[in-house]
ZAMARGU-4260 file (C-alpha; in steps of 0.2 Angstrom, whole numbers, plus 5000, padded with zeros to 4 digits):
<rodrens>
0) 5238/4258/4582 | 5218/4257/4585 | 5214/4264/4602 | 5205/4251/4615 | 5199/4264/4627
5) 5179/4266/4627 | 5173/4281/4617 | 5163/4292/4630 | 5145/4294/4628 | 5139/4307/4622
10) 5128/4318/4633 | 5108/4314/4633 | 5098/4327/4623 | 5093/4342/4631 | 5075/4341/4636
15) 5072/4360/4631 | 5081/4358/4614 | 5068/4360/4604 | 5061/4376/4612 | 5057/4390/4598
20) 5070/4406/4600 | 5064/4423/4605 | 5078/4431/4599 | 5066/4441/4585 | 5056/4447/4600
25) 5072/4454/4610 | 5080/4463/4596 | 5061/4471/4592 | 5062/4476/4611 | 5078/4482/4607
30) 5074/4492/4591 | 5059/4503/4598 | 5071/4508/4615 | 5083/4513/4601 | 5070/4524/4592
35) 5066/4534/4608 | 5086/4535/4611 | 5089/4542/4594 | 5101/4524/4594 | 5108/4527/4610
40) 5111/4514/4620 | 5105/4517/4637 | 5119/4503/4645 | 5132/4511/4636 | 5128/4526/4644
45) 5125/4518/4663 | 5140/4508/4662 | 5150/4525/4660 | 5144/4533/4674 | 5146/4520/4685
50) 5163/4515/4681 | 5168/4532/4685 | 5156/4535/4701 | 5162/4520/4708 | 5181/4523/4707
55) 5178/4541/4712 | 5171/4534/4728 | 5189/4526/4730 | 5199/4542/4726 | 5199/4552/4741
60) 5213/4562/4734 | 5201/4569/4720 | 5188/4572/4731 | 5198/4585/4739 | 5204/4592/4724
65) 5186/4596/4717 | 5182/4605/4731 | 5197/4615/4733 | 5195/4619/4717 | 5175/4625/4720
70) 5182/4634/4733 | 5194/4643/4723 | 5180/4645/4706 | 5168/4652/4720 | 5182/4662/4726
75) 5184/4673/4712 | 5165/4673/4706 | 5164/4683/4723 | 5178/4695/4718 | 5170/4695/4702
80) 5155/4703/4707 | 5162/4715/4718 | 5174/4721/4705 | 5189/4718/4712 | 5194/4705/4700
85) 5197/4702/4681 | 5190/4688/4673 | 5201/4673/4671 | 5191/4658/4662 | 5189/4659/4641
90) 5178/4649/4630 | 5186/4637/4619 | 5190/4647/4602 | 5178/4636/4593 | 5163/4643/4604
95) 5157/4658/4597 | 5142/4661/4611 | 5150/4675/4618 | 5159/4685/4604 | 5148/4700/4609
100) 5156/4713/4618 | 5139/4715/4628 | 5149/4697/4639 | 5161/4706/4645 | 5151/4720/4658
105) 5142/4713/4672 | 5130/4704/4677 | 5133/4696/4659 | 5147/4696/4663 | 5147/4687/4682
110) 5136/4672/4673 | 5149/4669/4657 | 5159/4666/4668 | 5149/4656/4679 | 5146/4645/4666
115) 5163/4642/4663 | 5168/4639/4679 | 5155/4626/4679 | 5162/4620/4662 | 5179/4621/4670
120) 5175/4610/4686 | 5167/4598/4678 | 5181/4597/4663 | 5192/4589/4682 | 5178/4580/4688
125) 5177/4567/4674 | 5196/4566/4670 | 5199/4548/4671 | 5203/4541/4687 | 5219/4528/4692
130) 5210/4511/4685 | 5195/4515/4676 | 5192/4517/4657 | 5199/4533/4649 | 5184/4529/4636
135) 5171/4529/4650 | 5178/4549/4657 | 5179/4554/4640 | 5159/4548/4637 | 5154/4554/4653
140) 5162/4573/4649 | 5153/4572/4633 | 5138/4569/4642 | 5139/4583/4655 | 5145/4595/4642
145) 5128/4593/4632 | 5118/4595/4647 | 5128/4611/4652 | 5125/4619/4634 | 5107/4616/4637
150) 5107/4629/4651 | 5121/4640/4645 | 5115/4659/4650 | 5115/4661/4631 | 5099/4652/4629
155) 5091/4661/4642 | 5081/4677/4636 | 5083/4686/4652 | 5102/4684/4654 | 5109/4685/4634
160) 5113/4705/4634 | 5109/4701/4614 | 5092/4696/4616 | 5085/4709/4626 | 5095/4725/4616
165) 5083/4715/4601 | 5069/4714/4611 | 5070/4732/4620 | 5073/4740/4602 | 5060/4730/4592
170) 5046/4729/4606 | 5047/4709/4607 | 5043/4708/4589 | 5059/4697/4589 | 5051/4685/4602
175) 5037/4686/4591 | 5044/4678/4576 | 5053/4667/4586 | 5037/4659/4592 | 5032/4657/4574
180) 5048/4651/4569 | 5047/4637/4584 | 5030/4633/4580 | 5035/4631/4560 | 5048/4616/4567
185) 5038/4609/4577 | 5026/4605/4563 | 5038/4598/4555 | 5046/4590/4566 | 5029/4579/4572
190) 5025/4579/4554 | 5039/4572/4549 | 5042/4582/4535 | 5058/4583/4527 | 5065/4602/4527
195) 5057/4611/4509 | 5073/4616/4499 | 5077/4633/4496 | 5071/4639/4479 | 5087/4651/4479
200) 5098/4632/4478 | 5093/4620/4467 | 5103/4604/4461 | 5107/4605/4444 | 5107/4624/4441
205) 5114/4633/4456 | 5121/4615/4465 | 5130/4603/4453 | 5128/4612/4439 | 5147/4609/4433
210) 5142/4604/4414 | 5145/4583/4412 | 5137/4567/4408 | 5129/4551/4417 | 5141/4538/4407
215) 5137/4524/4418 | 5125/4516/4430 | 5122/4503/4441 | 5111/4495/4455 | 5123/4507/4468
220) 5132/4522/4457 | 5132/4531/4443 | 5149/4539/4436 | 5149/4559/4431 | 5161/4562/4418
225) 5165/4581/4418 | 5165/4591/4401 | 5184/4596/4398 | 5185/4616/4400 | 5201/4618/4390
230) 5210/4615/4374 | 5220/4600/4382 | 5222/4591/4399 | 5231/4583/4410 | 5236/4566/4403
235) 5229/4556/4417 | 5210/4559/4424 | 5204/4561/4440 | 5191/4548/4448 | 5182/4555/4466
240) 5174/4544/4479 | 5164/4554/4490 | 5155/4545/4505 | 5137/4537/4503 | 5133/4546/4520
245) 5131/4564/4510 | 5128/4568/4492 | 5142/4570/4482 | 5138/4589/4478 | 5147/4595/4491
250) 5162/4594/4480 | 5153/4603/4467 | 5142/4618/4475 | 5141/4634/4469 | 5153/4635/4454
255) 5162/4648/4463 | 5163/4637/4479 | 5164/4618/4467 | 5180/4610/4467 | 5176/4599/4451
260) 5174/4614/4442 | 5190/4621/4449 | 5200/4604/4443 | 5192/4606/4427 | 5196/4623/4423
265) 5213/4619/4426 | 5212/4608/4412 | 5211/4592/4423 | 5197/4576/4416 | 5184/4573/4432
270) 5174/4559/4435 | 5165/4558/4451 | 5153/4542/4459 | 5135/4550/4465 | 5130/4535/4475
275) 5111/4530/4475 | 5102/4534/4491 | 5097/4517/4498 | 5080/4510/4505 | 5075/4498/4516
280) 5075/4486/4502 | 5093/4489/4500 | 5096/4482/4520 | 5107/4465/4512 | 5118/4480/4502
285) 5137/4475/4511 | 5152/4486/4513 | 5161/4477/4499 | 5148/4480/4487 | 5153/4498/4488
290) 5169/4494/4483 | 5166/4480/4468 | 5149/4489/4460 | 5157/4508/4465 | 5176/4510/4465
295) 5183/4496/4455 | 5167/4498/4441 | 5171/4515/4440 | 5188/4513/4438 | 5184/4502/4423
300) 5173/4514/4415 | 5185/4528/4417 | 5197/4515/4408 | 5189/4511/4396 | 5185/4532/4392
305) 5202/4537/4395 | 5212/4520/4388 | 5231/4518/4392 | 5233/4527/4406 | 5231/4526/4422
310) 5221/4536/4437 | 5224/4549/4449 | 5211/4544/4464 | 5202/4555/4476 | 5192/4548/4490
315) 5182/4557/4504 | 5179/4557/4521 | 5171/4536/4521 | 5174/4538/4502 | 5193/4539/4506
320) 5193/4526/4520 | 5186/4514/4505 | 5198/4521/4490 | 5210/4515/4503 | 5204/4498/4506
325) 5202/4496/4486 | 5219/4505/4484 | 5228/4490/4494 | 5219/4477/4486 | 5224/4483/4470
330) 5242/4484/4477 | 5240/4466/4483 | 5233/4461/4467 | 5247/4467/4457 | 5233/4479/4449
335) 5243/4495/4446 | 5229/4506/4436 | 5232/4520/4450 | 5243/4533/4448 | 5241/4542/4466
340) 5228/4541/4480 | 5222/4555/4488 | 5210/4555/4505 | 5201/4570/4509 | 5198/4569/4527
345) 5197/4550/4525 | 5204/4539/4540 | 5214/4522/4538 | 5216/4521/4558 | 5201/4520/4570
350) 5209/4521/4586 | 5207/4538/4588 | 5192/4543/4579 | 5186/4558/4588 | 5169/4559/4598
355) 5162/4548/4586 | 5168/4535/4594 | 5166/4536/4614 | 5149/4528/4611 | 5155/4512/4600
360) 5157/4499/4609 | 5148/4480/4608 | 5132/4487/4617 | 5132/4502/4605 | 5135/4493/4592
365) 5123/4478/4593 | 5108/4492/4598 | 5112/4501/4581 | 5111/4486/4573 | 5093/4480/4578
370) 5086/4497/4576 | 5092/4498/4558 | 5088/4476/4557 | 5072/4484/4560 | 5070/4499/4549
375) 5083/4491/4534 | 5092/4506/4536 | 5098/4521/4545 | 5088/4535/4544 | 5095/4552/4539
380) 5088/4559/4552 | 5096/4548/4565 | 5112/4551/4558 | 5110/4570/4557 | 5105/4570/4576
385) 5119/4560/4579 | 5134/4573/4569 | 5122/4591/4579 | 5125/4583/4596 | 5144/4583/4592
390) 5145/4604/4590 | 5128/4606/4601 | 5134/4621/4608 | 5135/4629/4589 | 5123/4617/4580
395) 5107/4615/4592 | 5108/4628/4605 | 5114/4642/4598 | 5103/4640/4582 | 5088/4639/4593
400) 5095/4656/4600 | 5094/4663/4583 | 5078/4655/4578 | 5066/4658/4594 | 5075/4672/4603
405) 5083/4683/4591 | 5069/4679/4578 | 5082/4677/4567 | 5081/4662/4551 | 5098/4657/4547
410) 5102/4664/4529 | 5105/4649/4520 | 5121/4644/4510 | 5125/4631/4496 | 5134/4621/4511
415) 5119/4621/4521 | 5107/4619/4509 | 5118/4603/4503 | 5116/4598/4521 | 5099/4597/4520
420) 5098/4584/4507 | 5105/4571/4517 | 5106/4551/4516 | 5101/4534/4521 | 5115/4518/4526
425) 5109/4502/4522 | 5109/4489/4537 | 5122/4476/4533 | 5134/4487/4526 | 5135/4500/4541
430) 5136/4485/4554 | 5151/4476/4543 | 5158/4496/4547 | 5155/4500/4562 | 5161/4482/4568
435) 5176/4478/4554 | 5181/4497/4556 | 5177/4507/4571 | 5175/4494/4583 | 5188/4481/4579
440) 5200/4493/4570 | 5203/4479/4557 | 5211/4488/4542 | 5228/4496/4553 | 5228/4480/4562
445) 5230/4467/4547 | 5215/4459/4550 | 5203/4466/4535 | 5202/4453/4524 | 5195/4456/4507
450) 5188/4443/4495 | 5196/4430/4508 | 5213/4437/4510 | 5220/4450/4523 | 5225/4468/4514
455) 5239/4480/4519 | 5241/4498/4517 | 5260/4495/4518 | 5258/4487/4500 | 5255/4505/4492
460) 5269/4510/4481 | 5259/4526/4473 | 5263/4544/4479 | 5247/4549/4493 | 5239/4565/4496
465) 5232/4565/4514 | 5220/4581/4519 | 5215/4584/4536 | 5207/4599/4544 | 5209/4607/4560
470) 5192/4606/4569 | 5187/4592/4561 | 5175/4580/4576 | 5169/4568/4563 | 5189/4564/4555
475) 5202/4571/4567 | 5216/4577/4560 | 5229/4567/4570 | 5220/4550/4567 | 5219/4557/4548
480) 5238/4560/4551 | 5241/4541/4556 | 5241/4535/4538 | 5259/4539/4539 | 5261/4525/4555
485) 5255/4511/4540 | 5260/4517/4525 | 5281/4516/4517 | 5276/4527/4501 | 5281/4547/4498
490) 5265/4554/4506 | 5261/4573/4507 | 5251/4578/4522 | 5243/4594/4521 | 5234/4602/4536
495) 5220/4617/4533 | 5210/4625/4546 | 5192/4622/4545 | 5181/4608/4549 | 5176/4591/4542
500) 5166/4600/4526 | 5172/4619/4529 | 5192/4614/4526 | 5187/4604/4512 | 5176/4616/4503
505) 5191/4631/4504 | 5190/4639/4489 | 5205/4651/4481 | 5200/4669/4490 | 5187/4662/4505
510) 5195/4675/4518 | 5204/4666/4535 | 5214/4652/4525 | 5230/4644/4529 | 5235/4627/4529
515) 5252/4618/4535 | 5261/4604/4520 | 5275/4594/4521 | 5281/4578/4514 | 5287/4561/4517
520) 5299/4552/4507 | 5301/4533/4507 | 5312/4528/4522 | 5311/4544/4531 | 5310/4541/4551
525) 5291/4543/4557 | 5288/4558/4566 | 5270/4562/4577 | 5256/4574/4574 | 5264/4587/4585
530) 5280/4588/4577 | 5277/4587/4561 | 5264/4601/4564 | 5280/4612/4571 | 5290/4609/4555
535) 5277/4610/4543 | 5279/4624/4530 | 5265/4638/4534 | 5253/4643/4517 | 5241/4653/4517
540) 5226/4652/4506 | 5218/4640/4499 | 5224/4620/4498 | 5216/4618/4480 | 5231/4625/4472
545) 5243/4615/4482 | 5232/4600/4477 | 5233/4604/4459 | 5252/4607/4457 | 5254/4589/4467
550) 5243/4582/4454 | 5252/4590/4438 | 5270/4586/4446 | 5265/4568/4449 | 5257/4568/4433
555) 5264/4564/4412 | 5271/4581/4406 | 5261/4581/4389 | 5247/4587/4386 | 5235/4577/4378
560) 5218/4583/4367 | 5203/4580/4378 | 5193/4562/4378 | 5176/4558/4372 | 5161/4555/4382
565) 5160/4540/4387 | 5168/4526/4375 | 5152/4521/4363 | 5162/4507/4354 | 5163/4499/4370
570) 5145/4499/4374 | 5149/4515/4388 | 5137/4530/4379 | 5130/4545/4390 | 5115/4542/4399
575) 5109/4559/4403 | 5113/4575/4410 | 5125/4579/4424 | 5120/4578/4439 | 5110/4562/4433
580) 5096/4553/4444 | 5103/4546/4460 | 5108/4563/4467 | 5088/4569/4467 | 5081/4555/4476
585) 5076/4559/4493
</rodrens>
């Protein structure tokens, strides 16, 4: 039936229609505040404080409880100094700024334990309050925290028992050569000079100096095919996806300390992606490219050297969240070239993502994205501020203690020296990730889509390896752990003390290591982080030989003669020498 009712008009035009947009001017606005934030966003920050300022005012009940509990710290600071008390407040174990003995006699003494009581009421202060965000406590405690590191009585010349036993035996030549020291960083701060690399670590010869060839290259990666160590290997190779936000040497430091050459000793075939480092002309580069031009070409090189056989898979830290995005694509796909997955401190699940993530919100997110809009990418240095302020009390201020009190220059190790040479994001692709990943969560919530359809971890069928390390602030353990909420395969979870790049770089006979492993079989009952930390079997030493004996068990029993470099009748011949190009661009 055709309707007889009058279709409405439509609406006159708008007589500002036509009016240009000044949306370029606001996000230029935007993208110089951002530069004097180190990407910051100040709203992020304001909306924070006031949402807990404004439901404190409302909690008379709190009120009361921070002052009885002033009254109580002031309480015994008094006893404190008149000695009729023990001290009762501990730093966290991870903060080393008063492992001197010197601490613990007064008056060093009385202000350590100050400064923790300040640490202490402030810790209740920004608990969240009945109503408010938990996010927006946890942001305003982070916040506090770095302003009370930055007058911890351990910066302060006159009140570290350290400093002045230095000073007092050397004659201030200590405060000396702390003045040249600062005024050697500040050069090169204003400069703008990247950091001169230590003649004693040089890539290629003390760094990444494990024996391979470049056998492929593309616009984004080339692929490192190791040179086999032993009369025969493991019939399936290993392919490693390290992140784009670090070189990926820090799998292959010193050979004592290189976990390539490790797998390679042990009669295992190595390939590992060193991604290019990006420019600003790489802003357009999206997070999927990383997959198509670097996991999945890799993988078809790797075929194509190692034919018939399929690929144990390593992926770390953003490397891993990506081999697990390809991974379940594959399994979507019906492509079954893996043989097992592991993830190296590599999270599928952003809700709980660490520190990292109190800032991430829309505001945060849309302020990075005009800064790096504006500069095509994100710049090293930004993102090295950004991982410093997490451990400020061990990273910034207790450096500079070292540096311009002390007098003391930090000797430098492979790891630190491999720190050093850091990298750039391009634009689209780290928006598409902070937005698709952090901020929406879209891969453990069924709504990451990949070449137009959605993919599931639950489609994994391949036995996992999942690594996570105890201090970690960049990859908690527990949200590493949570690959266990999404997945139905057998997945062995292995715990080891250190942090995000010192648990991972844990060499057989590096004093202090232990790590916690267990198993879960298809169909057994989920189980969280805590308990399965109390049922865990106890190790100590290093993971690496726990990692090897999972890829041998999980592996073909024969032995096979080692491949060829590269597969020349398939057009795949070696390019140069390992490390190859990409990794010395600065």
């Amino acid at each position: 039936m055709v309707s007889t009712q009058p279709k409405p008009c439509p609406p006159p035009p708008s007589p500002v229609a036509n009016l240009p947009s000044f949306e370029t001017l606001d996000r230029v606005g935007r993208s110089m505040i951002a530069r004097l934030t180190a990407g910051v966003s100040p709203h992020a920050e304001a909306s924070a404080w006031f949402d807990l300022y404004s439901h404190f005012l409302r909690a008379p009940g709190r009120q009361v409880e921070l002052v009885a509990l002033g009254i109580v710290l002031a309480t015994r600071l008094a006893s404190l100094m008149t000695g009729s008390a023990v001290p009762l407040l501990k730093p966290e174990p991870i903060d080393h700024r008063f492992d001197n003995e010197a601490w613990q006699k007064n008056p060093f003494l009385w202000w350590q334990q100050a400064f923790l009581a300040q640490e202490e009421w402030w810790r209740s202060a920004t608990r969240p309050l009945r109503g408010m965000k938990a996010r927006d406590a946890e942001r305003v405690g982070f916040m506090i925290h770095q302003y009370l590191d930055a007058f911890s009585p351990s910066n302060v010349a006159w009140m570290n028992p350290e400093v002045i036993d230095r000073t007092i035996k050397e004659g201030g030549a200590n405060l000396t050569r702390g003045m040249r020291n600062f005024w050697e960083d500040w050069v090169q701060a204003m400069a703008m000079a990247p950091p001169k690399p230590d003649s004693q670590y040089r890539v290629g010869e003390t760094l990444a100096a494990t024996a391979g060839e470049v056998v492929f290259r593309n616009e984004l990666m080339e692929l490192i095919q190791y040179h086999p160590k032993t009369p025969n290997v493991l019939a399936e190779p290993v392919l490693i996806v390290p992140a784009w936000i670090m070189k990926y040497y820090v799998l292959d430091l010193a050979p004592d300390r290189s976990l390539v050459q490790y797998l390679v000793d042990r009669g295992i075939t190595v390939f590992v992606i060193s991604w290019r480092n990006p420019t600003p002309s790489d802003r357009d580069v999206s997070l999927d490219a990383y997959r198509t031009a670097g996991v999945m070409a890799a993988l078809s090189v790797v075929n194509a050297v190692v034919p018939n056989r399929k690929v144990h898979a390593c992926g770390y830290c953003l490397g891993g969240t990506l081999l697990a995005v390809a991974a379940a694509t594959m399994a979507r796909d019906g492509d079954d070239r893996l043989k097992t997955v592991t993830l190296l401190a590599g999270q599928t699940d952003f809700s709980e993502a660490g520190e990292l993530m109190l800032f991430v919100d829309e505001s945060q997110v849309a302020f990075l994205e005009d800064m790096m809009w504006d500069q095509g990418v994100l710049d090293s240095a930004q993102m090295s501020a950004a991982f410093r302020t997490l451990r400020s009390d061990d990273l910034i201020w207790s450096k500079a203690t070292r540096n311009y009190l002390l007098g003391d220059r930090e000797a430098v190790s492979d790891l630190m020296a491999w720190n050093a040479d850091s990298t750039r994001l391009p634009y689209l692709m780290h928006s598409q990730y902070l937005r698709g990943l952090f901020l929406e969560n879209r891969l453990t919530a069924g709504r990451f889509a990949v070449e137009g359809s959605v993919v599931a971890l639950k489609d994994l069928r391949v036995p996992m390896f999942v690594v996570g390390t105890e201090t970690d602030h960049i990859a908690p353990w527990q949200s590493v752990y949570k690959a266990h909420l999404f997945t139905d395969n057998e997945l062995t979870f292995l715990l080891t003390n250190g942090g995000h790049n010192t648990g991972i770089v844990s060499e057989p006979g590096h004093k202090g290591r232990h790590y916690d492993v267990a198993t879960r079989q298809p169909g057994d009952r989920y189980v969280g982080a805590s308990t399965w930390r109390s049922r865990a079997k106890r190790m100590e030493g290093s993971w690496w030989p726990e990692w090897v004996r999972w890829l041998f068990a999980n592996s073909d029993a024969q032995r096979v003669a080692p491949p060829g470099t590269g597969a020349p009748a398939r057009g795949i011949v070696p390019l140069c020498a390992a490390p190859g190009t990409y990794v010395l661009q600065r």
